[in-house]
C-alpha positions in Angstrom: 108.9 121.9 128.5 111.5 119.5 127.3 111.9 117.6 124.3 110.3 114.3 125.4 107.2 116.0 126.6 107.1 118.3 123.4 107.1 115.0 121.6 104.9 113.0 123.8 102.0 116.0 123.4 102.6 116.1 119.4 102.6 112.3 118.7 99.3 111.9 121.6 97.2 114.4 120.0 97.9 113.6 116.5 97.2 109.6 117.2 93.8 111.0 119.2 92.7 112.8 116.0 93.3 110.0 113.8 91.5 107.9 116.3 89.1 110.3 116.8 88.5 110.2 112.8 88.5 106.4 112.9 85.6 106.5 115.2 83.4 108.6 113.0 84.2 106.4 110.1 81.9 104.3 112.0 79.1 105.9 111.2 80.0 108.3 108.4 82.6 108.5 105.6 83.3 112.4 106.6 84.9 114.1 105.4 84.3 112.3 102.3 81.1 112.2 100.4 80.6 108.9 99.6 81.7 105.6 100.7 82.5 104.8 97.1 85.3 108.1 97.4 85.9 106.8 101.1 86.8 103.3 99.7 89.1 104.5 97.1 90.5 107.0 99.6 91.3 105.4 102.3 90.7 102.2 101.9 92.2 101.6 98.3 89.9 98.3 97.4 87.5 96.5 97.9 83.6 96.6 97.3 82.8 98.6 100.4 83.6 100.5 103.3 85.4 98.6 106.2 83.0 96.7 109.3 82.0 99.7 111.7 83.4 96.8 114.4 87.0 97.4 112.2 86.8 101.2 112.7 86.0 101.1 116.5 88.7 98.3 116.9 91.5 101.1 115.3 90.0 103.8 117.1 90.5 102.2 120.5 94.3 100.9 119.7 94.6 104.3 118.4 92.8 106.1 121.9 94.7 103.7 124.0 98.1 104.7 122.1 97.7 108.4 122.5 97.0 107.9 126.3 100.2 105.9 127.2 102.2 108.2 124.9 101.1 110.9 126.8 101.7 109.2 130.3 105.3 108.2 129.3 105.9 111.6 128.4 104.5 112.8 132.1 101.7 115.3 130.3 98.9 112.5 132.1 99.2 110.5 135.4 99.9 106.9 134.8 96.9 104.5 135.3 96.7 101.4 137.0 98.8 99.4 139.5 101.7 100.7 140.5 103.2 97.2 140.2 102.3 97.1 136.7 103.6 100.7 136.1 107.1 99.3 137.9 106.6 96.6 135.8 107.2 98.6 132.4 104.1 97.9 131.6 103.8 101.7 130.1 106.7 102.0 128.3 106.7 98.4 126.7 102.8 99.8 125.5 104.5 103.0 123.6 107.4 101.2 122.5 104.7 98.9 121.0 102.5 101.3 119.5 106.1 102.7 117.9 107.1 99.7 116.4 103.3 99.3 114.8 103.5 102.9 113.4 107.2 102.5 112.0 106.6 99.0 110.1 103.2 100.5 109.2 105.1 103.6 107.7 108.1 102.0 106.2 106.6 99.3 104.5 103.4 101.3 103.3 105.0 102.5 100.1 106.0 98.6 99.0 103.2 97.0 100.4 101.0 99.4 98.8 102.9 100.1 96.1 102.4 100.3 92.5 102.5 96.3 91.9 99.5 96.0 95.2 95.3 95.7 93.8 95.2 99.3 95.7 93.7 102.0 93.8 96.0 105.0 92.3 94.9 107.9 94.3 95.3 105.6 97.6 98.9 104.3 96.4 99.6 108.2 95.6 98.3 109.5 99.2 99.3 106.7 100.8 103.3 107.4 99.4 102.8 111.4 100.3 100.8 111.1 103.6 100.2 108.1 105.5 103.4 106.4 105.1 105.3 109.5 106.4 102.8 110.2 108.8 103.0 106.9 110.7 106.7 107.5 110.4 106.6 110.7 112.6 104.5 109.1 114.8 106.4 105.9 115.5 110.0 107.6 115.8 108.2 109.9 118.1 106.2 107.4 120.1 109.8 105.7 120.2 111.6 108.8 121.4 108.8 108.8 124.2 109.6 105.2 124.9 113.1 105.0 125.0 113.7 108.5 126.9 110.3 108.8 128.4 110.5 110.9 131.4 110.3 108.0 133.6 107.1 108.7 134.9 106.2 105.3 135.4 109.6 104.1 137.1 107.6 104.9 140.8 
C-alpha cells in the first residue's frame, strides 16, 4: 500500500469516527454523563448542549469528508458522473475538507485561547487534542488531495 492510500485510510476512518460521534451527540452526550460535563467539554460555553440539527449538520460534512478522502486515495470507487469526477470535483472536495481542518487546527489554540469566554478544561483539551488533531487530519486530507492517486482523473 503506498503512502497516499496509508494516509487516505487513516485520515477517512478517523473523520468517520468523529462523525460517527457527532451523530450520537444527537441524541446522547456519551460518552459523557451529563450535558452539563458535555457542554464544558466539548462545547466550552454556553447554557446547553448544541441543536441536534447542529450535530447532524457536522456529522454529515464529517461522513461526506471521510468518503471523498477515501475515494481520492483509491480505497472506495468514485461516485457520480464521470464528468464531474473529470471535473475535479473530488479532489477540490478533499482539498476543501483540508483547508477546514487546518484553519480549524491552527487557529484553535488563539481562538480558543486563554483570553476566549471558553471554559478551562475545553481551552486545556482543546490546546492538547483537538487542535492537533484537526491538524493531522487536514495535512493528511491535503496529502490525499494534492498527491491523490488520481483515481478520479478517468
Amino acid at each position: 500500500m503506498d503512502a497516499v492510500k496509508a494516509a487516505g485510510g487513516v485520515v477517512s476512518a478517523g473523520l468517520a469516527v468523529t462523525g460517527a460521534l457527532h451523530a450520537v451527540w444527537t441524541v446522547t452526550p456519551w460518552p459523557l454523563r451529563t450535558p452539563e460535563e458535555f457542554v464544558d467539554t466539548v462545547v466550552g460555553a454556553g447554557e446547553g448542549p448544541p441543536p441536534p440539527s447542529a450535530c447532524l449538520v457536522v456529522a454529515g460534512l464529517l461522513g461526506t469528508a471521510s468518503y471523498l478522502v477515501a475515494a481520492e486515495a483509491g480505497l472506495l470507487p468514485a461516485a457520480g458522473p464521470r464528468g464531474l469526477r473529470r471535473a475535479g470535483l473530488q479532489r477540490a472536495g478533499v482539498r476543501t475538507a483540508a483547508g477546514v481542518l487546518l484553519a480549524r487546527g491552527l487557529t484553535g489554540p488563539v481562538v480558543f485561547g486563554r483570553l476566549s469566554e471558553r471554559s478551562a478544561r475545553f481551552r486545556r483539551l482543546n490546546l492538547r487534542y483537538y487542535s492537533p488533531l484537526c491538524v493531522a487530519l487536514g495535512a493528511g486530507a491535503a496529502a490525499v488531495g494534492w498527491r491523490g492517486s488520481s483515481a478520479t482523473d478517468c
